[in-house]
VOPALO-593170 format. One record per residue (C-alpha): residue number from 1; chain; residue in three letters; z negated, x negated, y negated. Coordinates in nm, 4 decimals, m for minus. Layout:
BEGIN
[r NUM; A; ALA; [Z; X; Y]] ...
! end
This chain:
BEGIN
[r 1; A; UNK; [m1.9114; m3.3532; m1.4109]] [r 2; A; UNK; [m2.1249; m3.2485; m1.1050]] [r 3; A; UNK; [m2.4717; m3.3844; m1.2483]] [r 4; A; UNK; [m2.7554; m3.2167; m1.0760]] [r 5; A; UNK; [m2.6032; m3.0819; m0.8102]] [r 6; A; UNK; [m2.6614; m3.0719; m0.4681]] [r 7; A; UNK; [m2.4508; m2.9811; m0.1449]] [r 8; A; UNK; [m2.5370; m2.8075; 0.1515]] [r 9; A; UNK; [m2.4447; m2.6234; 0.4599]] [r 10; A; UNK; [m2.3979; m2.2323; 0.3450]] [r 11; A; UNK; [m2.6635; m2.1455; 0.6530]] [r 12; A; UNK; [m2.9170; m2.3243; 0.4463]] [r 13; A; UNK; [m2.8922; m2.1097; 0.1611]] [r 14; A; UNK; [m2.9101; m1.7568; 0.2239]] [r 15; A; UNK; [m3.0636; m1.5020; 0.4424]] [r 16; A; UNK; [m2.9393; m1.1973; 0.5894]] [r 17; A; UNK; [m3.0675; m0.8841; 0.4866]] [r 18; A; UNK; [m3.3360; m0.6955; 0.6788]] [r 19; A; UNK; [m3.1665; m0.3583; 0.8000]] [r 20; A; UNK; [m3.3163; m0.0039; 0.8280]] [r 21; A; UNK; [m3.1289; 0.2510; 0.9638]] [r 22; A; UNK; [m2.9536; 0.5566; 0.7891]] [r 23; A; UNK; [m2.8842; 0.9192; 0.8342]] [r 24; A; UNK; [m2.4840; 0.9253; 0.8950]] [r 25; A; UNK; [m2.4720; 1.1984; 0.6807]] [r 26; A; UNK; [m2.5858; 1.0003; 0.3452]] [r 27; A; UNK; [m2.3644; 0.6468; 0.4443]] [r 28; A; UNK; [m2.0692; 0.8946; 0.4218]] [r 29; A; UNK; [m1.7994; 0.9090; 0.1498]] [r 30; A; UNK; [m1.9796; 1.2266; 0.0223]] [r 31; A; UNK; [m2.3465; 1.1070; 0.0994]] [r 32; A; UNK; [m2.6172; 0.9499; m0.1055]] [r 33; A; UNK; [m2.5542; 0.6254; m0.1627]] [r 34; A; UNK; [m2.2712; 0.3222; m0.2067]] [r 35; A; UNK; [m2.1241; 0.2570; 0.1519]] [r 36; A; UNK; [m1.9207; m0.0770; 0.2531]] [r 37; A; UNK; [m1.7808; m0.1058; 0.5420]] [r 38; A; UNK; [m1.4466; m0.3413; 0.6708]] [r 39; A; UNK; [m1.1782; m0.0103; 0.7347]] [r 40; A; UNK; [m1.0996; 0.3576; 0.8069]] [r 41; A; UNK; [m1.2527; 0.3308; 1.1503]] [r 42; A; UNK; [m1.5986; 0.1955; 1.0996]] [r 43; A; UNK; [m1.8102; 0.3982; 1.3777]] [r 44; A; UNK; [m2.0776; 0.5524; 1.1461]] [r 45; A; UNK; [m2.3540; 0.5854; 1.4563]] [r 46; A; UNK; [m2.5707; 0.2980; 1.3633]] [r 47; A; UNK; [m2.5196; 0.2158; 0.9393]] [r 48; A; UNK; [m2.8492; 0.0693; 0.7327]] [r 49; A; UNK; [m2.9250; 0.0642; 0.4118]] [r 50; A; UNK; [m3.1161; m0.2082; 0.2138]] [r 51; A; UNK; [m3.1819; m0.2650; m0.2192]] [r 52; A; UNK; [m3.1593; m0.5172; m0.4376]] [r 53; A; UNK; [m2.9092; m0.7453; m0.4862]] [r 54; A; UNK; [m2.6606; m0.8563; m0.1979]] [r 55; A; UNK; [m2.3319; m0.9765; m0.0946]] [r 56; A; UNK; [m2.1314; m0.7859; 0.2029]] [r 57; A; UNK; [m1.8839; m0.9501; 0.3917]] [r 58; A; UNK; [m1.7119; m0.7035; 0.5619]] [r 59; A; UNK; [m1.5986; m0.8663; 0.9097]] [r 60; A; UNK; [m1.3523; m0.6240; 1.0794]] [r 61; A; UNK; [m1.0321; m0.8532; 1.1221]] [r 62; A; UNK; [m1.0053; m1.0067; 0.7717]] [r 63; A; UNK; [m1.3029; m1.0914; 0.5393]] [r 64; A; UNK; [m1.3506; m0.8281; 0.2408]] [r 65; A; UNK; [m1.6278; m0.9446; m0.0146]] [r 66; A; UNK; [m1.8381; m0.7151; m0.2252]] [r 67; A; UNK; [m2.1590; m0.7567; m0.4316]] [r 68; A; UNK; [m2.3726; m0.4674; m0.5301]] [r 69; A; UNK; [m2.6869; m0.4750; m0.7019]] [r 70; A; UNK; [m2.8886; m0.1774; m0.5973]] [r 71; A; UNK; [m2.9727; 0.0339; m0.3088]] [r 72; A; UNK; [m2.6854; 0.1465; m0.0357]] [r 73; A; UNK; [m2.5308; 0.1053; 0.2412]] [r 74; A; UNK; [m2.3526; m0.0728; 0.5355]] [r 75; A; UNK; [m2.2170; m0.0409; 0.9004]] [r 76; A; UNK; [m2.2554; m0.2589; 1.1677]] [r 77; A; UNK; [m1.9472; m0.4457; 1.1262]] [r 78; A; UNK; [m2.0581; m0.5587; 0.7621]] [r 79; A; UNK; [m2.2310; m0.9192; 0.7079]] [r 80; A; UNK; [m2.4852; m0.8913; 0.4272]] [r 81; A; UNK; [m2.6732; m1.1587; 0.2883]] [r 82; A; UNK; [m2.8732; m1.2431; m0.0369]] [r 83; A; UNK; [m2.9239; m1.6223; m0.1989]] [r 84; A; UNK; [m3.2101; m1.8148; m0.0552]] [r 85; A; UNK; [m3.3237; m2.0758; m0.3485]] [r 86; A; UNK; [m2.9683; m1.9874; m0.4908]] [r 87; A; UNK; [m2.8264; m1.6986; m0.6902]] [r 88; A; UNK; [m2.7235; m1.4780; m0.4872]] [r 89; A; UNK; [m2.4467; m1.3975; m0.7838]] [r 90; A; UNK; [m2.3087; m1.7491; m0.7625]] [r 91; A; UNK; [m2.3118; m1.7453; m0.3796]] [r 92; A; UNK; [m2.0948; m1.4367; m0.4319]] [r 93; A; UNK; [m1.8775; m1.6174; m0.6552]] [r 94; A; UNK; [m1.8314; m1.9383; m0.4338]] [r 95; A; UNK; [m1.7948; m1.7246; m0.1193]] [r 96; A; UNK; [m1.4851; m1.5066; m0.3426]] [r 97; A; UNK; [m1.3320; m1.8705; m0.4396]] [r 98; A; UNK; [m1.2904; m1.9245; m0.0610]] [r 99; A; UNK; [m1.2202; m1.6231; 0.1201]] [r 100; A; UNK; [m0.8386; m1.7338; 0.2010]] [r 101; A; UNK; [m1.0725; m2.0419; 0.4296]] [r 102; A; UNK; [m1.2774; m1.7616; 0.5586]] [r 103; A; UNK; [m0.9988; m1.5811; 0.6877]] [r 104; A; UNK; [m0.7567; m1.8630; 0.8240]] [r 105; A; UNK; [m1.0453; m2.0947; 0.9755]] [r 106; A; UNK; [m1.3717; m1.8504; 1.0496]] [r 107; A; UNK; [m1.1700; m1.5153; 1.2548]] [r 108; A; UNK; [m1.1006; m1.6100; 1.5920]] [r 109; A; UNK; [m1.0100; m1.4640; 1.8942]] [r 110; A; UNK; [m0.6981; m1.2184; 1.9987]] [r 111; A; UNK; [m0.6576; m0.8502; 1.9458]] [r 112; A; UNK; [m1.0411; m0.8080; 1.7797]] [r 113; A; UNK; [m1.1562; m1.0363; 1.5354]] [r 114; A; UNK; [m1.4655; m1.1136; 1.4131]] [r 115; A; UNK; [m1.6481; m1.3494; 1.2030]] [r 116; A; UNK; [m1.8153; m1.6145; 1.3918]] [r 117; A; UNK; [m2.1627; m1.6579; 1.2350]] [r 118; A; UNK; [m2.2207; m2.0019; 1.3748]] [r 119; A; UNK; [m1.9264; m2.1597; 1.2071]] [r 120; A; UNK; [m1.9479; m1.9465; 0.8665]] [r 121; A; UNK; [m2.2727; m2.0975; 0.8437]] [r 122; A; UNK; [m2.1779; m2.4583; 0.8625]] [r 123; A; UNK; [m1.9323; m2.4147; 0.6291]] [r 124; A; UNK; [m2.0262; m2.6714; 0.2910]] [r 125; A; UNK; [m2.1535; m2.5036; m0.0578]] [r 126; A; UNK; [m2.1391; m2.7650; m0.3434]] [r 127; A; UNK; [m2.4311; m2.6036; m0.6237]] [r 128; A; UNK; [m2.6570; m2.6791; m0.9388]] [r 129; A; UNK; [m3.0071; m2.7604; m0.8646]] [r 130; A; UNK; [m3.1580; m2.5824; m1.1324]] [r 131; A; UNK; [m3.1319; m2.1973; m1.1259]] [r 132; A; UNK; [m3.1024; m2.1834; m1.5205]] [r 133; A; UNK; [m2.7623; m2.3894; m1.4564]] [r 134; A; UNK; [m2.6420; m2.1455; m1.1723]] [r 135; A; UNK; [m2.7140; m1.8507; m1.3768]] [r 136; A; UNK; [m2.5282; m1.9408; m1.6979]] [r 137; A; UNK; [m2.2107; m2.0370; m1.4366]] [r 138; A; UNK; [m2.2347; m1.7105; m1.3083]] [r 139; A; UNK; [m2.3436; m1.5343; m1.6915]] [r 140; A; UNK; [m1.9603; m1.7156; m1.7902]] [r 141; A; UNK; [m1.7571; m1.5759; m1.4931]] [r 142; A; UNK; [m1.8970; m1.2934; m1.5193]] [r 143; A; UNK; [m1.7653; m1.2164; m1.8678]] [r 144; A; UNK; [m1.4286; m1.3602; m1.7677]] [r 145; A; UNK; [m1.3961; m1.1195; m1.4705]] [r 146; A; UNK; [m1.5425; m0.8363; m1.6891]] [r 147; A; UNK; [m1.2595; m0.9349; m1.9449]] [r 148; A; UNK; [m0.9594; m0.9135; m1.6589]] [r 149; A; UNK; [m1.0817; m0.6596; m1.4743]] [r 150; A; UNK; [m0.9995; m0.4770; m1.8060]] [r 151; A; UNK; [m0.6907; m0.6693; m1.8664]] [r 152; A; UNK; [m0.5514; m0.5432; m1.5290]] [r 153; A; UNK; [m0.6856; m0.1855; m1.5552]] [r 154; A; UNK; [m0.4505; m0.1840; m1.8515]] [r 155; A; UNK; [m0.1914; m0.3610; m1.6914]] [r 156; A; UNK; [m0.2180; m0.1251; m1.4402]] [r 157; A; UNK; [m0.1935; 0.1660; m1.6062]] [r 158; A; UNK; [0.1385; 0.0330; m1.8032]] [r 159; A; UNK; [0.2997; m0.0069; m1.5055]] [r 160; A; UNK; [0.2082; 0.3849; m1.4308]] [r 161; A; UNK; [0.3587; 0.4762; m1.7772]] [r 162; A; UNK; [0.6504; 0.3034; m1.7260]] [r 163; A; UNK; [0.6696; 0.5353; m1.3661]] [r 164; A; UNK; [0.5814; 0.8443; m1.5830]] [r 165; A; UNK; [0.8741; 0.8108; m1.8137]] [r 166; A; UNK; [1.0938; 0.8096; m1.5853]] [r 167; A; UNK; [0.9650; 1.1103; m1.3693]] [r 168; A; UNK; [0.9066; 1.2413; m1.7620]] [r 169; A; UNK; [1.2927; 1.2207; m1.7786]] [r 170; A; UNK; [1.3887; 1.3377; m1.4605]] [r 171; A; UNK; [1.1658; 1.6282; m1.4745]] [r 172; A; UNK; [1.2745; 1.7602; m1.8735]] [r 173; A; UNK; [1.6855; 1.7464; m1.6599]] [r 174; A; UNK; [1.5561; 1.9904; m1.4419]] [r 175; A; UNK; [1.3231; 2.2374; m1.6968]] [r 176; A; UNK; [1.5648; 2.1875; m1.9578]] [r 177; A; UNK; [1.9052; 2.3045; m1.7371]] [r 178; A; UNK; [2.1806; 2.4957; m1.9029]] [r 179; A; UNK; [2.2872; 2.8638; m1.8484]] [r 180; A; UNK; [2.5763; 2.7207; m1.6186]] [r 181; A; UNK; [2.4073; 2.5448; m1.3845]] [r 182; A; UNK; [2.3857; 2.6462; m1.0156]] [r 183; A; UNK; [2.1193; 2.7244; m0.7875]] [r 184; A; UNK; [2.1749; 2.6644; m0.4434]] [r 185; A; UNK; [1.9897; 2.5875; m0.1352]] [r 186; A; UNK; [2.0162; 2.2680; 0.0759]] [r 187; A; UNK; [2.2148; 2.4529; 0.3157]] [r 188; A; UNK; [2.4576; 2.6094; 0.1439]] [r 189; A; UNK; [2.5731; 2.2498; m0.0118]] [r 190; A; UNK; [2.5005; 2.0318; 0.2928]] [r 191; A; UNK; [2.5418; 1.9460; 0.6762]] [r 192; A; UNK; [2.1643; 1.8969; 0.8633]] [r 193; A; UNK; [2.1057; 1.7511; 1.1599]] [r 194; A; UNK; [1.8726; 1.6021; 1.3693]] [r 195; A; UNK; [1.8623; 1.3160; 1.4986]] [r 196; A; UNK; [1.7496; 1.2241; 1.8895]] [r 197; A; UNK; [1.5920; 0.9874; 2.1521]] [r 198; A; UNK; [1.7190; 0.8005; 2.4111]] [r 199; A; UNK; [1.4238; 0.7463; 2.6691]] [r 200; A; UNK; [1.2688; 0.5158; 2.7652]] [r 201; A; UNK; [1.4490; 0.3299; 2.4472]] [r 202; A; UNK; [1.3377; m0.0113; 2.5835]] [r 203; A; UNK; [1.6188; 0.0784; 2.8462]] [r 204; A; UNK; [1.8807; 0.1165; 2.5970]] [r 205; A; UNK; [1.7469; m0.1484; 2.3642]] [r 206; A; UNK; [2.0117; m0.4957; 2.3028]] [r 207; A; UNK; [2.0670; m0.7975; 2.1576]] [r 208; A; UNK; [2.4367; m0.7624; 2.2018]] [r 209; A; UNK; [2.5541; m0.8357; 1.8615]] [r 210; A; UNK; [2.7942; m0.5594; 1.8944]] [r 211; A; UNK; [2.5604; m0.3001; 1.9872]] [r 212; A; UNK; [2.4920; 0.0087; 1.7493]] [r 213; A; UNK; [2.2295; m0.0457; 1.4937]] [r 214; A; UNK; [1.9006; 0.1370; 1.5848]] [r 215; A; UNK; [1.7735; 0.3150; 1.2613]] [r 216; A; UNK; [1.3873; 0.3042; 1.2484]] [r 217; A; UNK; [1.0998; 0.3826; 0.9284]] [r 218; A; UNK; [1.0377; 0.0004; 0.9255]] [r 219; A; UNK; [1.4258; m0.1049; 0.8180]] [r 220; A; UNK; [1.3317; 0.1201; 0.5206]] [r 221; A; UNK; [1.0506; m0.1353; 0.4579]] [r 222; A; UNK; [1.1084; m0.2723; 0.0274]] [r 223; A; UNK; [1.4061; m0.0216; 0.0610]] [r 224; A; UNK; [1.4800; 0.1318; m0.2441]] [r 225; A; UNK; [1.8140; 0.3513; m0.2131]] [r 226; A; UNK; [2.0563; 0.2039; 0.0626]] [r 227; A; UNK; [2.0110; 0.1088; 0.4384]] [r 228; A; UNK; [2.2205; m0.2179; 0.5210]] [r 229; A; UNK; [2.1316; m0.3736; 0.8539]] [r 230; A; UNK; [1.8702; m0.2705; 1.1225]] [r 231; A; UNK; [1.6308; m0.4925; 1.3220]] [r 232; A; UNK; [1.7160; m0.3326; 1.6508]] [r 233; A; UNK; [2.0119; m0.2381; 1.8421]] [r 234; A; UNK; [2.1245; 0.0074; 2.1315]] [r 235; A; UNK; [2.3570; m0.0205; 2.3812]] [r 236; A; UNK; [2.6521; 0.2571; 2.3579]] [r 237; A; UNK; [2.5333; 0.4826; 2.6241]] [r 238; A; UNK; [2.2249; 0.5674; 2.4106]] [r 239; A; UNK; [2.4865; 0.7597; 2.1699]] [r 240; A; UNK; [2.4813; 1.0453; 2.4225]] [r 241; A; UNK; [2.0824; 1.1135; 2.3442]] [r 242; A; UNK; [2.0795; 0.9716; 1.9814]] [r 243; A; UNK; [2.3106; 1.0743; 1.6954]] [r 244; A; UNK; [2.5486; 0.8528; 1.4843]] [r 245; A; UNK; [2.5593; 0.8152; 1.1292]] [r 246; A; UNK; [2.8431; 0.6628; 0.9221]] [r 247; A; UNK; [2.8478; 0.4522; 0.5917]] [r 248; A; UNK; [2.7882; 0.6943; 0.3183]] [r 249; A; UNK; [2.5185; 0.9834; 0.5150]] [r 250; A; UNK; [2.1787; 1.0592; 0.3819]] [r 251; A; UNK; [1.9210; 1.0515; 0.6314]] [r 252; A; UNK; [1.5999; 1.2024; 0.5726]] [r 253; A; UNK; [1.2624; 1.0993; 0.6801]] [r 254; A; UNK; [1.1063; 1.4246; 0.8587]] [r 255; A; UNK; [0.8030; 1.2394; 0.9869]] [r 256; A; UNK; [0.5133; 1.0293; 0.8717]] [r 257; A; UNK; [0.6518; 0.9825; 0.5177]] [r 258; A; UNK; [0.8494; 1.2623; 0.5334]] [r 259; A; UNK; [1.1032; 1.4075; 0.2743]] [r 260; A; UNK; [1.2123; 1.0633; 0.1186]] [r 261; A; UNK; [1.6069; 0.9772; 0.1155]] [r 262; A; UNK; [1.8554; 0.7014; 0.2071]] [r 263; A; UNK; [2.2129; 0.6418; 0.1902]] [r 264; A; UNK; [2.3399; 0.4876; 0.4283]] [r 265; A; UNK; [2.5400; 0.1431; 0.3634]] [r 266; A; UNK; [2.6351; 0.0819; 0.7415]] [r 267; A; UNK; [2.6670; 0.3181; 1.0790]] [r 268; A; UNK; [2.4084; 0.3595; 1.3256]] [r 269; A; UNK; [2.2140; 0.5738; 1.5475]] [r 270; A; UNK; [1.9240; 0.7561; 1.4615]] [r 271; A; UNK; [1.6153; 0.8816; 1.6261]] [r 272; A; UNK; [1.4566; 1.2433; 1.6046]] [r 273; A; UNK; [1.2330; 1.0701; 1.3040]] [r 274; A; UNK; [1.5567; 1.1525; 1.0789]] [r 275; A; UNK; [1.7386; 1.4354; 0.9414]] [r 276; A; UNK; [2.1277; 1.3526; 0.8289]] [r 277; A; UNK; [2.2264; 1.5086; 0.5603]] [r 278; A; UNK; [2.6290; 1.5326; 0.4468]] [r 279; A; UNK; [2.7949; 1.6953; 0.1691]] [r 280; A; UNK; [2.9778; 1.9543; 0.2915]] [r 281; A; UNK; [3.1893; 1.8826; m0.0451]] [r 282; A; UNK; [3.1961; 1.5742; m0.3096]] [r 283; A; UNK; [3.3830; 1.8573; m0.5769]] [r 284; A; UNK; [3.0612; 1.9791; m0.5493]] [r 285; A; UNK; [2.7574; 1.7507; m0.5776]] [r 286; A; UNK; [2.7544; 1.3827; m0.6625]] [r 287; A; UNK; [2.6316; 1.1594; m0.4238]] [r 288; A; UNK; [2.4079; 0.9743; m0.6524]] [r 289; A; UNK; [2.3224; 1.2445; m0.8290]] [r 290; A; UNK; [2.1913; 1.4299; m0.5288]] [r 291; A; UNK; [2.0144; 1.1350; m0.4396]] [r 292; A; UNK; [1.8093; 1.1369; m0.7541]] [r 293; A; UNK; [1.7391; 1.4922; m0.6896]] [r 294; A; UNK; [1.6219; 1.4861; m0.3341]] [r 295; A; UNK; [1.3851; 1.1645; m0.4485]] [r 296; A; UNK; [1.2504; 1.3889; m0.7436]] [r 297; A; UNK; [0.9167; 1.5606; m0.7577]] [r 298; A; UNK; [1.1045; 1.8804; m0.7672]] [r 299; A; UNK; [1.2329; 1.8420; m0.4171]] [r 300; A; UNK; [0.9147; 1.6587; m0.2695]] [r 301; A; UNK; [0.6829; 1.9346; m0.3772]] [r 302; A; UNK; [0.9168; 2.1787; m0.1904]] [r 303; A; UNK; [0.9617; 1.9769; 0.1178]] [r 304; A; UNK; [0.5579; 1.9408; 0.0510]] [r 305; A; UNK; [0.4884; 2.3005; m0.0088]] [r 306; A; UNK; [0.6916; 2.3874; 0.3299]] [r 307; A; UNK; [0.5032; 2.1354; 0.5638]] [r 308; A; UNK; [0.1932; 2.2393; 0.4403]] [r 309; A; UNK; [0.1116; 2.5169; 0.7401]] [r 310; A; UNK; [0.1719; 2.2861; 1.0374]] [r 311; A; UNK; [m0.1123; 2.0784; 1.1946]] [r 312; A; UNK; [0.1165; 1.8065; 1.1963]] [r 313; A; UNK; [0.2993; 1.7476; 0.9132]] [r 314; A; UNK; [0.7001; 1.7492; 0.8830]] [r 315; A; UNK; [1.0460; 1.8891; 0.7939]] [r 316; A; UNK; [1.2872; 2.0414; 1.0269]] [r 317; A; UNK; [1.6327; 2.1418; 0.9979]] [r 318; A; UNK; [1.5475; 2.4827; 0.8993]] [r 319; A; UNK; [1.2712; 2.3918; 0.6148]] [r 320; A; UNK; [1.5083; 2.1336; 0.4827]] [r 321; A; UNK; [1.7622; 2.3492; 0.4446]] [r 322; A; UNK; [1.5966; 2.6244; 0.2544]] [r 323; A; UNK; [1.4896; 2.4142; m0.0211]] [r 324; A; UNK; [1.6381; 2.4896; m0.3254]] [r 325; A; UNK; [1.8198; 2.2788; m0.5779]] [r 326; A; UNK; [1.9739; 2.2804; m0.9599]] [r 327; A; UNK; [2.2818; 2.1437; m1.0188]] [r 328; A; UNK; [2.5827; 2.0998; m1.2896]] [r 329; A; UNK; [2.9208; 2.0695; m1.3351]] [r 330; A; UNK; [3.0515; 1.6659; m1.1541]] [r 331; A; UNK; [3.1237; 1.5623; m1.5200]] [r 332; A; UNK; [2.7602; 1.6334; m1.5765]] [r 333; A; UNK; [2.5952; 1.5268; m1.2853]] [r 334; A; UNK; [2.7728; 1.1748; m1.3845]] [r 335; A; UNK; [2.6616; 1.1999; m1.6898]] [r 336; A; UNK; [2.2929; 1.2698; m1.5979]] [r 337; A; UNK; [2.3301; 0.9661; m1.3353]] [r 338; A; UNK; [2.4783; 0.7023; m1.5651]] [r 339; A; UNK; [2.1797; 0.7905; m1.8090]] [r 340; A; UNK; [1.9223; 0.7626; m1.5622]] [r 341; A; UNK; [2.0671; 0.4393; m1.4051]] [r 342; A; UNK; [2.0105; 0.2944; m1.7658]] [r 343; A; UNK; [1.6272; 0.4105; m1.7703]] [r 344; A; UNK; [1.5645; 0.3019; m1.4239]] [r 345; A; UNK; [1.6985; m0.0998; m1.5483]] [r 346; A; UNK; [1.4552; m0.0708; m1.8344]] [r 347; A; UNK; [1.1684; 0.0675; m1.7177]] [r 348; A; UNK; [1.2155; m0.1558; m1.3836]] [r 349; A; UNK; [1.2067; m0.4464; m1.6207]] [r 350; A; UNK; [0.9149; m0.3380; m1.7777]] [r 351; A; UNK; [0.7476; m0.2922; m1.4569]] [r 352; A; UNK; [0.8256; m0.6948; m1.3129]] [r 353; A; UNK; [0.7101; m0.7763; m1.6750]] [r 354; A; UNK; [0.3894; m0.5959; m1.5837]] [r 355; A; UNK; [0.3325; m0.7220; m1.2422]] [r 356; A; UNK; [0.4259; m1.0566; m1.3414]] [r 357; A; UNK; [0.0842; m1.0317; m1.5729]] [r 358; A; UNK; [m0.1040; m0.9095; m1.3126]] [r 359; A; UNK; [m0.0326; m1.2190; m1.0331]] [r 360; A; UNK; [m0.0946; m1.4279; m1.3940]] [r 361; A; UNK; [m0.4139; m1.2821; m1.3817]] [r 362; A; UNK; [m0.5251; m1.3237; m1.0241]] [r 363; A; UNK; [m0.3906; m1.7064; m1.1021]] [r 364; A; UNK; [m0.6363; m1.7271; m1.4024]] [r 365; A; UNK; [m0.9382; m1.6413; m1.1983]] [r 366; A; UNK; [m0.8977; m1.8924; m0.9705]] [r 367; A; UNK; [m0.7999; m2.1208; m1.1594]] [r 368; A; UNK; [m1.1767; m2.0222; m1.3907]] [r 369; A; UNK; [m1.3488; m2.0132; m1.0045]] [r 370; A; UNK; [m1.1740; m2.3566; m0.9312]] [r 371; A; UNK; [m1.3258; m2.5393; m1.2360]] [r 372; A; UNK; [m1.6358; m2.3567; m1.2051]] [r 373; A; UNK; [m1.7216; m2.4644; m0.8249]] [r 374; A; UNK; [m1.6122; m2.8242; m0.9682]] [r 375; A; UNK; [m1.8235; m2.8451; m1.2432]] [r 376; A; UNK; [m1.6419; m2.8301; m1.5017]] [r 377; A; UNK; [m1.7354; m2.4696; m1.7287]] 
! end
C-alpha cells in the first residue's frame, strides 16, 4: 500500500516562514490583505506578512489550520510554515487529518496555552517520496473537499430555508391580520418586573437540595421554550434582594442576549439579568401564543429598535412595556398556535435531516484523509 514512502519527524520537513512586518492598518479586517490570526483578541502591534504558499496554525488555546496561497497576513500568535522537500499542500492536509492530536497532546500549560514548538516538531509524518505522488494525493482531496465544501454550502443553506419558512409563516400571521384584531402594548396586557441581586451571591449560594433554584443565562443553554431545573441554588434569605418566579411566568432576557423568552416549568429566583412577564389575563392572550409572538422578528426588532440608543445594550421595564403587539380573538390565537406547532415538527425534522448530512460529511472527509495518509487513494 505504502510503496515509496518514507517517514519522518514533521521538524524535518518544513520551514517556518520568514516574517516582515506590517502596517496595522492593512492586517485589519478592512485592510489590504488576507489576515489569520487564532481569536477576537489578537494584539495587532506586531503582524507580518509573507507570499506564496503556506500553512497557518493559529496557536491561541486550540489549533486552527488554514492554507492560503498568496500574499497576506498573520499575528504573532500564528505558526506559519511552508513544505521543505514536501508539498506544502499535503503537509496541510496531514496536519488537518490530525489536529484533534494537536490539540489534546501539543497545548500545555494552565490558563494560557500555547503550542509547544519542540514537541509539534517531533511529532511523525508518514509521506511519498516522489513529489509527482504527493501532488496527485493532494490533486484527489482536493477535488473531494472542493465537492463537499459545496455539498455543505447547500446543506447549509437548506437548513436556512427550512428557518425562513417558518419566520415566512409567522411573519404573513402578523401582515396578513384581520380587521378585528387588537393592538395593544406590552403593558397594557402584562405584569413587568425586574428581577434583583443578592450580594455578594457566593454568600447566599447552596447546595441544600431544598434551596430556591437560582435562574441564570447558562440554564437557558440548548433551551428551546421551557426552563426546568437550574444549576445553582440560594438559600431563602436571598428572596428579600432577588425576586421569585412561579411555574408558568415568562422571564425575559434584558441583557447580553436580550429580548428572548422563557416559560417557566419550575419556581425560582431571578437576578436583575431578567424581566418577568405575567398575563394580567389568560381571557385575553394565550400563553403559547404570546410566546410565539414575543420570539418573533416582529417583537425582536422592537425590543432591537428600543435598545439601540444606549451604549450598553438592553431592555428595561419601561422599553419592554411599550412595545407593541397584534393579537386575536383565544379561539384564534389557538388556532394560529396549533398550526404553527405542526410547521415547527416538520421543518424541525427537516432541519436534523439536514444536520445529520452535514456530520455525514465531516465523517466522509476523514474517512477520504484517513485512507489517504494510509496509502490507500
Amino acid at each position: 500500500m505504502k510503496t515509496n514512502w518514507q517517514t519522518k519527524k514533521l521538524g524535518e520537513v518544513f520551514d517556518e516562514n520568514k516574517k516582515s512586518k506590517i502596517k496595522v492598518r492593512d492586517s485589519l479586517g478592512v485592510g489590504k490583505y488576507v489576515f489569520f490570526k487564532s481569536g477576537d483578541k489578537t494584539n495587532f502591534l506586531n503582524n507580518f506578512l509573507i507570499d506564496g504558499r503556506n500553512i497557518f496554525l493559529a496557536t491561541g488555546g486550540k489549533a486552527i489550520i488554514k492554507f492560503y496561497n498568496g500574499k497576506c497576513a498573520y499575528s504573532t500568535d500564528t505558526y506559519s510554515i511552508k513544505g521543505r522537500n514536501l508539498d506544502t499542500k499535503f503537509l496541510y492536509y496531514f496536519l488537518f487529518s490530525i489536529i484533534d492530536i494537536i490539540n489534546d497532546k501539543m497545548f500545555k500549560g494552565a490558563a494560557i496555552k500555547h503550542l509547544q514548538k519542540k514537541d509539534f516538531k517531533e511529532m511523525k509524518i508518514s509521506f511519498p517520496k516522489f513529489s509527482k505522488e504527493q501532488k496527485r494525493i493532494v490533486k484527489v482531496l482536493d477535488r473531494i473537499f472542493e465537492k463537499t465544501a459545496e455539498a455543505k454550502k447547500d446543506t447549509e443553506k437548506n437548513i436556512q430555508n427550512t428557518k425562513d419558512l417558518f419566520e415566512s409563516y409567522l411573519q404573513n400571521v402578523f401582515i396578513n391580520s384581520g380587521k378585528d384584531w387588537e393592538e395593544k402594548r406590552l403593558g397594557e396586557i402584562l405584569e413587568i418586573e425586574r428581577g434583583g441581586s443578592p450580594r455578594p451571591i457566593n454568600s447566599f449560594l447552596t447546595d441544600d437540595e431544598n434551596g430556591i433554584n437560582w435562574i441564570k443565562i447558562g440554564d437557558t443553554k440548548n433551551v428551546d421554550k421551557y426552563i426546568y431545573k437550574t444549576k445553582q441554588k440560594i438559600i431563602p434569605e436571598g428572596l428579600k434582594k432577588s425576586r421569585l418566579v412561579n411555574e408558568g411566568d415568562f422571564i425575559l432576557s434584558n441583557s447580553m442576549s436580550f429580548g428572548r423568552p422563557y416559560i417557566m416549568k419550575t419556581t425560582g429566583a431571578i437576578h436583575d439579568g431578567w424581566l418577568v412577564l405575567r398575563e394580567k389575563n389568560s381571557n385575553v392572550i394565550n400563553k403559547d401564543y404570546l410566546y410565539i409572538i414575543l420570539n418573533s422578528p416582529y417583537v425582536f426588532n422592537q425590543f432591537d429598535r428600543l435598545a439601540a440608543g444606549s451604549t450598553v445594550r438592553n431592555l428595561n421595564i419601561s422599553l419592554v412595556s411599550s412595545v407593541k403587539i397584534l393579537f386575536p380573538s383565544i379561539l384564534e390565537q389557538k388556532f394560529i398556535v396549533k398550526k404553527l406547532d405542526k410547521l415547527s415538527v416538520q421543518t424541525k425534522k427537516l432541519e436534523e435531516i439536514y444536520k445529520k448530512k452535514l456530520l455525514d460529511l465531516e465523517e466522509l472527509k476523514k474517512s477520504v484523509l484517513k485512507r489517504a495518509f494510509n496509502g490507500e487513494l
